[in-house]
VOBA-1610 file (N, C-alpha, C; in pm, whole numbers, padded with zeros to 5 digits, always signed):
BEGIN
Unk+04779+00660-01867Unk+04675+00638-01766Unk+04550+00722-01795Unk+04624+00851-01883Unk+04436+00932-01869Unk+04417+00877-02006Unk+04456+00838-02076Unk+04396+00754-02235Unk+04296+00647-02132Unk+04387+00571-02069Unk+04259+00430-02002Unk+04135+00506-01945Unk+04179+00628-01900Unk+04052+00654-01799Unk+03932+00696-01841Unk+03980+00786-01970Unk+03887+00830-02092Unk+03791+00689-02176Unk+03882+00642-02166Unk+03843+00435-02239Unk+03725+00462-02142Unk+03791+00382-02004Unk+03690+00354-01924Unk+03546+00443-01923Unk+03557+00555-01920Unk+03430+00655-01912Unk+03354+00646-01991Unk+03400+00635-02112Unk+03340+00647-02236Unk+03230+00491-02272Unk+03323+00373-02224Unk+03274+00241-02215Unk+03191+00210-02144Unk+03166+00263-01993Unk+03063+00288-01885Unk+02934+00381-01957Unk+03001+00518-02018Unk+02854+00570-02068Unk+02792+00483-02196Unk+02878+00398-02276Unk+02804+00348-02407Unk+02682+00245-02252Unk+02752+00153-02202Unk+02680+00064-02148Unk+02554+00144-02044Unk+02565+00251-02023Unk+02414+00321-01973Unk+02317+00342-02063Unk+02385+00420-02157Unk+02298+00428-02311Unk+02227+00291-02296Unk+02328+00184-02340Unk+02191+00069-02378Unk+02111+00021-02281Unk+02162+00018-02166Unk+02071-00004-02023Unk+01966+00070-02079Unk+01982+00231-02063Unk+01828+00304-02122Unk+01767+00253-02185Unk+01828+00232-02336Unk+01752+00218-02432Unk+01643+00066-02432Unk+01764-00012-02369Unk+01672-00161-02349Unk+01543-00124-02207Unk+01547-00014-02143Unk+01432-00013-02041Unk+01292+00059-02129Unk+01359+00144-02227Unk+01246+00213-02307Unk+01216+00082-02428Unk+01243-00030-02468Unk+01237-00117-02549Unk+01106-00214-02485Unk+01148-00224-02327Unk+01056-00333-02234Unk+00920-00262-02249Unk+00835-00375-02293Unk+00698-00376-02324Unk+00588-00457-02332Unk+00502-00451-02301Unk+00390-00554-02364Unk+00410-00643-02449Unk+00323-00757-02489Unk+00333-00813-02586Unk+00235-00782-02660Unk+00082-00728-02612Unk-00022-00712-02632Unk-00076-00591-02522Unk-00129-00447-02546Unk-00222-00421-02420Unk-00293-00335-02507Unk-00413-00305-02386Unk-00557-00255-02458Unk-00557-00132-02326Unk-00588-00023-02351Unk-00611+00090-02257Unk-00738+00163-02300Unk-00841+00123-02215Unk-00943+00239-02281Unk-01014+00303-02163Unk-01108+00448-02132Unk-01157+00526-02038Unk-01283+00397-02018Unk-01311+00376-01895Unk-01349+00300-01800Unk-01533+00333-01812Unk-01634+00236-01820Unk-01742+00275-01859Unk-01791+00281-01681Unk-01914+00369-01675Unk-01947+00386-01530Unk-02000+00305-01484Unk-01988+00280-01316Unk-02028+00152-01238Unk-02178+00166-01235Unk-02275-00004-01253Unk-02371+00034-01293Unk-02409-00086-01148Unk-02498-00055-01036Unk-02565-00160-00952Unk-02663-00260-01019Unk-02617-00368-00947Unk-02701-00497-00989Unk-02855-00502-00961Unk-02910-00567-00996Unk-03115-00632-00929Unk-03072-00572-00808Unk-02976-00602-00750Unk-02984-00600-00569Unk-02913-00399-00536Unk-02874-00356-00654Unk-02889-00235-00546Unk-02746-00201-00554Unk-02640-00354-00535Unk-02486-00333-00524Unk-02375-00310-00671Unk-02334-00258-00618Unk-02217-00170-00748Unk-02069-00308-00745Unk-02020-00402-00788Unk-01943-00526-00787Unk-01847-00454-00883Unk-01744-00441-00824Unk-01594-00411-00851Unk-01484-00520-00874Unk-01452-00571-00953Unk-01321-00675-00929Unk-01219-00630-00898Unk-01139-00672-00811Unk-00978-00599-00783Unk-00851-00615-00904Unk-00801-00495-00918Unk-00682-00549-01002Unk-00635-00710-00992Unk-00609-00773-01105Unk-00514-00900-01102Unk-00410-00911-01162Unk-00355-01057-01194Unk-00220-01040-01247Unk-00117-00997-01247Unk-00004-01032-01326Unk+00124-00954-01286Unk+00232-01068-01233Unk+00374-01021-01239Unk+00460-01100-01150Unk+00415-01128-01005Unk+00447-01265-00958Unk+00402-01306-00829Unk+00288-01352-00780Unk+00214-01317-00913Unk+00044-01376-00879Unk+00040-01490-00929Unk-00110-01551-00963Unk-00148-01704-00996Unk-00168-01651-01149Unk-00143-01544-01164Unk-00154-01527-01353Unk-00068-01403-01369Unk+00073-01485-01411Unk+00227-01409-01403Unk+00168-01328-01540Unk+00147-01405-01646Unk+00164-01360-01758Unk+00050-01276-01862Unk+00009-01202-01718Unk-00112-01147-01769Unk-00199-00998-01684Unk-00231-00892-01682Unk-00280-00825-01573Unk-00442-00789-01662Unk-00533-00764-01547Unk-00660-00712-01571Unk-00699-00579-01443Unk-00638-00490-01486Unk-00681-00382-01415Unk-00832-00300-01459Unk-00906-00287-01366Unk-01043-00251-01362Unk-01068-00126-01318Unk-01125-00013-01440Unk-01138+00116-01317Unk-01046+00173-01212Unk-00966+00167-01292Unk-00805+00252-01198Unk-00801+00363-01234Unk-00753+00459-01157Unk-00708+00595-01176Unk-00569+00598-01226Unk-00533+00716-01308Unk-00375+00681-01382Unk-00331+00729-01226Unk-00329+00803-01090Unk-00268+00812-00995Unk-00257+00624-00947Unk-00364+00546-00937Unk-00337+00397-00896Unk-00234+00297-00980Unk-00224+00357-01109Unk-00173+00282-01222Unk+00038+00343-01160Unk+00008+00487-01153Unk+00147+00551-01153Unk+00167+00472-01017Unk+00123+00426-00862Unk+00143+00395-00782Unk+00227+00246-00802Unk+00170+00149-00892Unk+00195+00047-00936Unk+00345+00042-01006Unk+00373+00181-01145Unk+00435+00188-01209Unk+00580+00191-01119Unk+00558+00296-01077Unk+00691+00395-01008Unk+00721+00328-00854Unk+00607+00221-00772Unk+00616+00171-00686Unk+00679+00296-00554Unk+00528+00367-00566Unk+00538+00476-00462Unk+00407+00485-00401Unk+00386+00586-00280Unk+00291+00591-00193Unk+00158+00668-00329Unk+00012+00699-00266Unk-00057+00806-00318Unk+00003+00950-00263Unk+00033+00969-00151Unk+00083+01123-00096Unk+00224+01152-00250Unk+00331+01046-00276Unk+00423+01092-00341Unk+00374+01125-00504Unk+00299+01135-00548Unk+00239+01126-00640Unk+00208+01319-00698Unk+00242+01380-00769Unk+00158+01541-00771Unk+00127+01565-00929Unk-00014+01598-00948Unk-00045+01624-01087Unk-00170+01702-01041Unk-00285+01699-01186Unk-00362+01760-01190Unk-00503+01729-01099Unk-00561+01768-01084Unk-00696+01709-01050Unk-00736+01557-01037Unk-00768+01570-01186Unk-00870+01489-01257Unk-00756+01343-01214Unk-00628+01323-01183Unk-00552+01173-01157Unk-00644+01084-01055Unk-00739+01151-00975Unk-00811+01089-00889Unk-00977+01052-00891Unk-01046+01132-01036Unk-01118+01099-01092Unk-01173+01039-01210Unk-01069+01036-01293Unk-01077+00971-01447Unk-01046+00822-01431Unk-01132+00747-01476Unk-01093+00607-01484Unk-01066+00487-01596Unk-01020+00417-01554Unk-00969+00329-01688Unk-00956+00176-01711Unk-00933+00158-01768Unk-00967-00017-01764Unk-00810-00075-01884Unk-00735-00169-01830Unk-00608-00188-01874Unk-00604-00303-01886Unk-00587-00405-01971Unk-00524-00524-02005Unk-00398-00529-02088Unk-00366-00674-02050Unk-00187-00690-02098Unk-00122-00813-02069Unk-00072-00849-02180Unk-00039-00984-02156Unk+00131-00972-02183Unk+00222-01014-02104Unk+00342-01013-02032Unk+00438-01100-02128Unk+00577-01068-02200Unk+00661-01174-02217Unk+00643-01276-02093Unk+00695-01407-02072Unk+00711-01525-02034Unk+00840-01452-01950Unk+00828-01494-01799Unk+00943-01483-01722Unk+00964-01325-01712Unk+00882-01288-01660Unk+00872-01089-01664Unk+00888-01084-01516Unk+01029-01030-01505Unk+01003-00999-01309Unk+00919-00881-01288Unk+00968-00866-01197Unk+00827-00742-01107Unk+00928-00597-01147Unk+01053-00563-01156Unk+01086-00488-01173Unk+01054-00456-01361Unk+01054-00552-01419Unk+01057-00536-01600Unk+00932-00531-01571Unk+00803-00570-01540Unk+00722-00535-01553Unk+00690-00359-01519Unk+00735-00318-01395Unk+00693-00182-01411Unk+00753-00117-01479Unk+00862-00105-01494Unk+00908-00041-01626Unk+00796-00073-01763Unk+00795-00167-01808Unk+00638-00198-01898Unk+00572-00119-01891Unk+00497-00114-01749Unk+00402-00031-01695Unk+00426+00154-01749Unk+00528+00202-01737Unk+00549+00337-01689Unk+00576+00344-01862Unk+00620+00263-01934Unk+00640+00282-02062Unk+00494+00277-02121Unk+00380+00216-02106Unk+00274+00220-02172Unk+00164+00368-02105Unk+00227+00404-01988Unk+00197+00542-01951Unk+00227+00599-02007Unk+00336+00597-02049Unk+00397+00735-02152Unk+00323+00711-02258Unk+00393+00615-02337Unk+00304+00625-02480Unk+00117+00653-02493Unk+00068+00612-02433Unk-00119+00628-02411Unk-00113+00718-02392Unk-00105+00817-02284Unk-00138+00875-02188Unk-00006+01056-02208Unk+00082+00975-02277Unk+00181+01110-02299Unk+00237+01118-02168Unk+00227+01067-02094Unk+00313+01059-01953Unk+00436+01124-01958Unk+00479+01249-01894Unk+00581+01231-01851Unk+00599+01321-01739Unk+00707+01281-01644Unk+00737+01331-01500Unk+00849+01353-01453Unk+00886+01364-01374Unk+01070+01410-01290Unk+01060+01389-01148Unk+01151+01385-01081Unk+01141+01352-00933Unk+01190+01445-00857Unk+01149+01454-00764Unk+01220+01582-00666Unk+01181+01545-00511Unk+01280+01619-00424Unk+01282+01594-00298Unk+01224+01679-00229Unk+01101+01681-00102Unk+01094+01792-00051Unk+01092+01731+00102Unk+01109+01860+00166Unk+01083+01872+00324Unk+00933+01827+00354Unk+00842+01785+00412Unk+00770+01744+00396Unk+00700+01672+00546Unk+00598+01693+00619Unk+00561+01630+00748Unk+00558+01481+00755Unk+00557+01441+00857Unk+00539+01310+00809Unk+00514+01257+01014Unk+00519+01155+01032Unk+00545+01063+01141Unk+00655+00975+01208Unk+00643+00971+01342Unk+00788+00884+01330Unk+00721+00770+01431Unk+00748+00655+01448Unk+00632+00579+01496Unk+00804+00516+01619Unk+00731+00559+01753Unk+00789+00539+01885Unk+00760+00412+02006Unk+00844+00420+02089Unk+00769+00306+02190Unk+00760+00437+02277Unk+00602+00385+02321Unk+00584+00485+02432Unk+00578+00457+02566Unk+00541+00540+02651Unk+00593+00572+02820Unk+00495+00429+02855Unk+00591+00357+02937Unk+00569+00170+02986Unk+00576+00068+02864Unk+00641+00136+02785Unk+00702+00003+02681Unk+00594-00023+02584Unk+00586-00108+02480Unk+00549-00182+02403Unk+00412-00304+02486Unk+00303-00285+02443Unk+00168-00427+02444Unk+00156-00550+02357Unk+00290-00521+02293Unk+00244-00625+02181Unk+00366-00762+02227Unk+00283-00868+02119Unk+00313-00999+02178Unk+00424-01079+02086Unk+00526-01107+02111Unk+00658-01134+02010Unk+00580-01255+01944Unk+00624-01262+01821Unk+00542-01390+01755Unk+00617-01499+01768Unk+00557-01624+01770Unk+00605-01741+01812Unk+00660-01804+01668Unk+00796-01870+01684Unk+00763-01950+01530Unk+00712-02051+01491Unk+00640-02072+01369Unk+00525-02167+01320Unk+00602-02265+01255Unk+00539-02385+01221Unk+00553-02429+01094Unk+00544-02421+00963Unk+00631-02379+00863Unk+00616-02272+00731Unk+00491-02393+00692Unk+00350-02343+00639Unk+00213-02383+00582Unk+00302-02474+00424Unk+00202-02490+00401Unk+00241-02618+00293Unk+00104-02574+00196Unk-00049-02560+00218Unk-00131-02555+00121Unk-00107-02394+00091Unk-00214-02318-00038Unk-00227-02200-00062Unk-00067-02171-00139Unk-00062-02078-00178Unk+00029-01973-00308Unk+00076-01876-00169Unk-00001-01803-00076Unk+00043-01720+00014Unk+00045-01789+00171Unk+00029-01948+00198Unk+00112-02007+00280Unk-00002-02008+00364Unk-00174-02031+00334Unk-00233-01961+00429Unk-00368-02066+00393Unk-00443-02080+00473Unk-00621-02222+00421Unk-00686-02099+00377Unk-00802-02114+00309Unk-00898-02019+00269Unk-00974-01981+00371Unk-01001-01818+00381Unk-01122-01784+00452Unk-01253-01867+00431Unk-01317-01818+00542Unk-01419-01895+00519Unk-01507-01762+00479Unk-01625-01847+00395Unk-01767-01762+00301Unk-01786-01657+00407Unk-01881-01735+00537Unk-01942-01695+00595Unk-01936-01683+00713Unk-01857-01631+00758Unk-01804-01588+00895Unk-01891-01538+01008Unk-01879-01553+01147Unk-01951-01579+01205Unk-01880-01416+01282Unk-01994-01350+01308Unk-02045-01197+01370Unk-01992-01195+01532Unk-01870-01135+01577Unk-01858-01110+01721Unk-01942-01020+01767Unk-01949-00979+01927Unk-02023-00901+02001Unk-01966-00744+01951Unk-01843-00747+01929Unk-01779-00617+01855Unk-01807-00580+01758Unk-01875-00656+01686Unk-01947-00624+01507Unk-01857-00602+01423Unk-01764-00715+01443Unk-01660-00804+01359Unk-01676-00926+01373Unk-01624-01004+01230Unk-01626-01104+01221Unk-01520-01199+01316Unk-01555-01291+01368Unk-01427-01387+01406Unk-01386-01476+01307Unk-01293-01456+01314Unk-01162-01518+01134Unk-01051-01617+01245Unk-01117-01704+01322Unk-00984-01792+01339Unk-00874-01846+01273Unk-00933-01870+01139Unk-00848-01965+00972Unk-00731-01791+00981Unk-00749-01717+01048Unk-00625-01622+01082Unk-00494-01626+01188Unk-00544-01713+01234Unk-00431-01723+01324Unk-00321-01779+01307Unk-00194-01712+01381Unk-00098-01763+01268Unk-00073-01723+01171Unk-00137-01655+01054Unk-00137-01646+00927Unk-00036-01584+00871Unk+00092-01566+00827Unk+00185-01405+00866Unk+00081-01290+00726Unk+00094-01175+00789Unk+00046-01065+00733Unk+00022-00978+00790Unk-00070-00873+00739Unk-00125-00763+00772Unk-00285-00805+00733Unk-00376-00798+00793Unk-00540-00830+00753Unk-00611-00671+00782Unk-00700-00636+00742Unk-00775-00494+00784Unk-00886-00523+00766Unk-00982-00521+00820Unk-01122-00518+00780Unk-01159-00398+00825Unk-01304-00364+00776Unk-01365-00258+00763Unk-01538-00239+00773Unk-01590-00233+00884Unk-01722-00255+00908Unk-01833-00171+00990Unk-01911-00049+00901Unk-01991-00014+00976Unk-01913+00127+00975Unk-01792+00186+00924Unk-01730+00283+00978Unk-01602+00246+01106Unk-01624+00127+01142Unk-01520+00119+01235Unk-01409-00013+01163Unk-01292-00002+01205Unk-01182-00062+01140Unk-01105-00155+01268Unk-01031-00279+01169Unk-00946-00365+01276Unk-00838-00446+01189Unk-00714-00444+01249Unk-00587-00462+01205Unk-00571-00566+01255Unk-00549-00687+01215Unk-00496-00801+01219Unk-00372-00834+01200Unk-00280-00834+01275Unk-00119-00859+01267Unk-00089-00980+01301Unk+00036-01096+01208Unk+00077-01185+01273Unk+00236-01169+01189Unk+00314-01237+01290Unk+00442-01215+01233Unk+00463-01128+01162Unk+00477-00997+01202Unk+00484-00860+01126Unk+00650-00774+01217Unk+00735-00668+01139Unk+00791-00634+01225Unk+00723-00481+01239Unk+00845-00418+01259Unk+00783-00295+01303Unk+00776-00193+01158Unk+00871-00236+01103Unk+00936-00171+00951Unk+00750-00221+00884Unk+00661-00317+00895Unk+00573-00357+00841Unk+00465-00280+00936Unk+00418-00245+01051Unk+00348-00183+01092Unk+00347-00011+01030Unk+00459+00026+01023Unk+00522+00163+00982Unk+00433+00179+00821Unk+00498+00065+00758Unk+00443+00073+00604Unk+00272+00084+00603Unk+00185+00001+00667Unk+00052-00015+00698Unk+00005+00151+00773Unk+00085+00161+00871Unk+00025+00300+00907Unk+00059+00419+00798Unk+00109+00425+00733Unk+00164+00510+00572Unk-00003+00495+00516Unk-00012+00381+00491Unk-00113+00353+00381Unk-00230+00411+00454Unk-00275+00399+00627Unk-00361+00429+00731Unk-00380+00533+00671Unk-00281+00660+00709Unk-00286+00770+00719Unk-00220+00867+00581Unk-00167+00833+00497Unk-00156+00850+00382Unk-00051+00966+00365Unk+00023+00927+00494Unk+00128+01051+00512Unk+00270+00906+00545Unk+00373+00979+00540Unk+00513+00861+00549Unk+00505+00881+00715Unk+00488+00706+00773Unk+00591+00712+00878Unk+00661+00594+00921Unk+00760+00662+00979Unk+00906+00578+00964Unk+00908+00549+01107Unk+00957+00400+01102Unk+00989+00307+01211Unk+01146+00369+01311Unk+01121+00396+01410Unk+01210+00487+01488Unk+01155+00405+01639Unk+01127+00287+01684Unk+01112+00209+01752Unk+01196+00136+01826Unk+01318+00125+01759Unk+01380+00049+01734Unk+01377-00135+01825Unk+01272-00153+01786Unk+01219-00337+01790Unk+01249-00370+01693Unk+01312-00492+01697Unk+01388-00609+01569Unk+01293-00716+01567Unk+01178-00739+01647Unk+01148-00892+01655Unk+01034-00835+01591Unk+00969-00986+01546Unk+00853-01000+01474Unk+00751-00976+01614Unk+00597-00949+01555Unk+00529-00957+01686Unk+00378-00973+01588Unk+00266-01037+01712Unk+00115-01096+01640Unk+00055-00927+01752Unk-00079-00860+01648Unk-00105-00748+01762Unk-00275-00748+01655Unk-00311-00667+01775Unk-00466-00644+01708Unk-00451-00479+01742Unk-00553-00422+01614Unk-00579-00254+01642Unk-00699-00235+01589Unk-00789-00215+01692Unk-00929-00151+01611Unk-00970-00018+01654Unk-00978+00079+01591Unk-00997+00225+01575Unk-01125+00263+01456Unk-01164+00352+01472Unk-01227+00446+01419Unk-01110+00480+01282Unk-01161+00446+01169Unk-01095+00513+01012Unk-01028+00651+00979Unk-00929+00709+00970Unk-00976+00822+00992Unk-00989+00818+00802Unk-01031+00972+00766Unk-01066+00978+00612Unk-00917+00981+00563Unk-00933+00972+00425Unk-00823+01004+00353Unk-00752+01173+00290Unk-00665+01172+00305Unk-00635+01326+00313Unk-00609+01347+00140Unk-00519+01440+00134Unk-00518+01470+00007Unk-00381+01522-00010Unk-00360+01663-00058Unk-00208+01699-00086Unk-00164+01671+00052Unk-00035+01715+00081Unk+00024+01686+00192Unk+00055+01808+00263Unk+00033+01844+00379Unk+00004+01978+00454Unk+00072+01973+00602Unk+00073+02052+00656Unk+00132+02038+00774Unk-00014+01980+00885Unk+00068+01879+00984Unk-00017+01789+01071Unk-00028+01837+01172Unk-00178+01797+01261Unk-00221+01851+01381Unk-00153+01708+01450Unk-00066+01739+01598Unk-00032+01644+01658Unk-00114+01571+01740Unk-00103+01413+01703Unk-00251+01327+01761Unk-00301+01339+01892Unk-00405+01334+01916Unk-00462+01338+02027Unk-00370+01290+02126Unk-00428+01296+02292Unk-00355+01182+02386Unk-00482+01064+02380Unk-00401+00963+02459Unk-00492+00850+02428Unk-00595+00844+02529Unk-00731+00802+02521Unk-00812+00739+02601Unk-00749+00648+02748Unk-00794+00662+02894Unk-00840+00542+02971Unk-00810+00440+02907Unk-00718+00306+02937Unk-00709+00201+02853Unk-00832+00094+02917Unk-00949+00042+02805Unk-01017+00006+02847Unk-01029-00125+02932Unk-01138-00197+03018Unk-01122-00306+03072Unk-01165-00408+02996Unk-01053-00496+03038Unk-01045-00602+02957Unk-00966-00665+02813Unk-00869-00510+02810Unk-00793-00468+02703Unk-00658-00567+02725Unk-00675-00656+02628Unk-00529-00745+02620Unk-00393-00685+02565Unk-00326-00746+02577Unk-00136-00687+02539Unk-00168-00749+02375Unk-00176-00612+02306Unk-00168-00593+02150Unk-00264-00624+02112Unk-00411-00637+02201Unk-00542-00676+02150Unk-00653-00580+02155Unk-00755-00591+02048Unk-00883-00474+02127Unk-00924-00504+02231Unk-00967-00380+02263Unk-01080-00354+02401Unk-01171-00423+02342Unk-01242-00473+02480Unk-01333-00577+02469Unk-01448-00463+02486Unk-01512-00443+02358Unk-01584-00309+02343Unk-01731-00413+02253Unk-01836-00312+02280Unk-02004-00363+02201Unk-01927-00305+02044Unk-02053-00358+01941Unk-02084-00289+01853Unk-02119-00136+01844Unk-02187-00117+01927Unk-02197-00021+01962Unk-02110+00146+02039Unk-02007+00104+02096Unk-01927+00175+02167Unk-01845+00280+02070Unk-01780+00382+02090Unk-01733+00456+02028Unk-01592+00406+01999Unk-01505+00396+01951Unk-01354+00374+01890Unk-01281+00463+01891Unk-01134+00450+01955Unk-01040+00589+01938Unk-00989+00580+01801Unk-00946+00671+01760Unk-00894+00713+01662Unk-00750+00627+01604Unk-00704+00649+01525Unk-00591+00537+01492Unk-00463+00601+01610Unk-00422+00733+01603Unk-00350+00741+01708Unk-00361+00729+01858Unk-00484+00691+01877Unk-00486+00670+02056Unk-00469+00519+02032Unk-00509+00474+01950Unk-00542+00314+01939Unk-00375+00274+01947Unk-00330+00318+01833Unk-00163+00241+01862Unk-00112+00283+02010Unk-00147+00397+02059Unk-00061+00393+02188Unk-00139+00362+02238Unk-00257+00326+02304Unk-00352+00231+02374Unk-00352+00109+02369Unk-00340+00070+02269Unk-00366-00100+02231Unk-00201-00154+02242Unk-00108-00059+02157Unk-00004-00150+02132Unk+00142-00061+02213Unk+00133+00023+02299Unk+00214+00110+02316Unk+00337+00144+02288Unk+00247+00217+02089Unk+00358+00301+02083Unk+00289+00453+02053Unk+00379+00535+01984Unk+00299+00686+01953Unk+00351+00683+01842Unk+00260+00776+01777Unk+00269+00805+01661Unk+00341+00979+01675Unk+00516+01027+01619Unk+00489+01185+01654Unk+00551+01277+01521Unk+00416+01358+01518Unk+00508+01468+01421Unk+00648+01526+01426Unk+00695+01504+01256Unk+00836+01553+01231Unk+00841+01596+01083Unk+00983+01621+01047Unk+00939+01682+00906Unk+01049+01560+00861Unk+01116+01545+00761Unk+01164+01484+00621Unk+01146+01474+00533Unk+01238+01427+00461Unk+01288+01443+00290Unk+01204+01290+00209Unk+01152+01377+00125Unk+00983+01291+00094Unk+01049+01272-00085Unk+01071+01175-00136Unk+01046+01184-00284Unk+00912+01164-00312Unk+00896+01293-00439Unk+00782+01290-00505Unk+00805+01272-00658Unk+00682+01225-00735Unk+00694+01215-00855Unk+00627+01316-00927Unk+00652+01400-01011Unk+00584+01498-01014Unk+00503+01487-01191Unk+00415+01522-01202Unk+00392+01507-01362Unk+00397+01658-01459Unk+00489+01615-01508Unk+00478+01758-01611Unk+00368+01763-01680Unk+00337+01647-01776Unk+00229+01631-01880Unk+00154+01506-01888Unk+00018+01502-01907Unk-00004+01397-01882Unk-00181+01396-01983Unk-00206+01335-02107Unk-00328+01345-02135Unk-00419+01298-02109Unk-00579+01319-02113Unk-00672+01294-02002Unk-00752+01221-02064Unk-00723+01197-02212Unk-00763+01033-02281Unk-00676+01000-02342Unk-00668+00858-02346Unk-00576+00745-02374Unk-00553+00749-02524Unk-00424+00730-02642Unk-00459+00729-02695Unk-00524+00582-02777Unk-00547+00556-02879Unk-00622+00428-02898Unk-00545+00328-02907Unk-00583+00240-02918Unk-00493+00090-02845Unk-00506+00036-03028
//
């Protein structure tokens, strides 16, 4: 019996070995990495950015065009982690880069980042380790008189579009709030955010709470975890004041209390507020608008940490 068991062990570690070795094998077929030339404004004044494309799941599987990324945006992609889990030098949030790559045929989303984290290493000398720390974070609650938000109704699954959804329209027409009205949203399932003027608005449809949790992460750039406990989907609106983006991760001031809920304030909708009017903050807004709270706690945070990492690419 201990001859088999030795077999067995030994047969389990050959088959990790090649697991490894075939994840350090997964690669490109083709990629180009070079430091990112500076954004230059058009006749008109404006600086035109294209958003990353490509990749598994998009309308061009077999191909990515990343534009002016930071290797912290690239590692976010790679390792499929927050910006807070992320710790290196400085410069991960100022050096930029420009990445193309064209994909074996039939590349899931997981072989692709592995791809990804392998062409980090090699360019870039990448390498990192993971570790756990104690760490602040949020725990996102129903607060005192329940929940404002509105259970979502079920639709008919959409038939046109790749993401189940008609196209925005160009030119959208300006509310009294100094937002656009986006009806071609209704219904839509997602998360929407716009951003106008300094003031911000969250568009929810068929979302649960595990998806509000993830969105307020990205909000506030700290982890918080769904402790609500609501199972149903729900459609909600949140418009607040932005707050900035933080940086390392530090211990948190606990959010304000909320504002007077204003008149005219619907269940999971904004206050019927001017352009002009002031905006609460993202934590009065969720317990104002949608009643829940947002409350400081600590937990166990994986981070990725970088041992080494060089600050030009090497040549493609």
């Amino acid at each position: 019996m201990q001859a088999i068991f030795r077999t067995g062990l030994a047969v389990l570690a050959a088959f990790s070995a090649i697991a490894q070795s075939a994840d350090k094998a997964l690669s490109f077929e083709v990629a180009s990495v070079k430091p990112a030339a500076p954004l230059v404004p058009d006749g008109r004044g404006m600086i035109r950015l294209e958003p990353p494309s490509g990749g598994p799941g998009t309308k061009d599987p077999g191909r990515i065009n990343y534009r002016y990324q930071t290797l912290k945006l690239l590692m976010m992609r790679a390792y499929d982690v927050k910006n807070f889990q992320i710790t290196g030098p400085v410069w991960l949030d100022s050096e930029r880069f420009d990445i193309t790559a064209t994909l074996p045929p039939d590349t899931t989303k997981e072989q692709f980042q592995v791809m990804l984290q392998n062409l980090l290493a090699e360019r870039f000398k990448l390498a990192v380790h993971r570790e756990n720390k104690e760490l602040p974070m949020y725990a996102l609650v129903v607060a005192k008189g329940g929940p404002k938000m509105k259970e979502s109704v079920a639709v008919q699954p959409p038939k046109d579009g790749e993401d189940g959804g008609p196209p925005l329209p160009s030119r959208p027409q300006m509310g009294p709030d100094g937002f656009p009205a986006l009806p071609e949203l209704a219904g839509r399932p997602g998360i929407f955010n716009i951003m106008m003027n300094g003031r911000a608005r969250m568009i929810a449809h068929q979302q649960t709470m595990q998806d509000l949790a993830g969105q307020l992460t990205n909000q506030l750039n700290r982890p918080v975890k769904d402790e609500t406990g609501l199972k149903a989907k729900y459609d909600f609106v949140v418009t607040f004041e932005p707050e900035p983006m933080g940086g390392r991760m530090g211990m948190l001031p606990p959010p304000p209390p909320p504002p007077p809920a204003a008149a005219g304030e619907g269940r999971g909708g904004a206050p019927a507020a001017t352009a002009d009017e002031p905006l609460p903050n993202i934590y009065a807004a969720v317990q104002s608008q949608l009643g829940l709270k947002l409350e400081p706690k600590k937990g166990p945070v994986e981070l990725i940490v970088i041992d080494h990492a060089e600050k030009t690419p090497t040549e493609n």
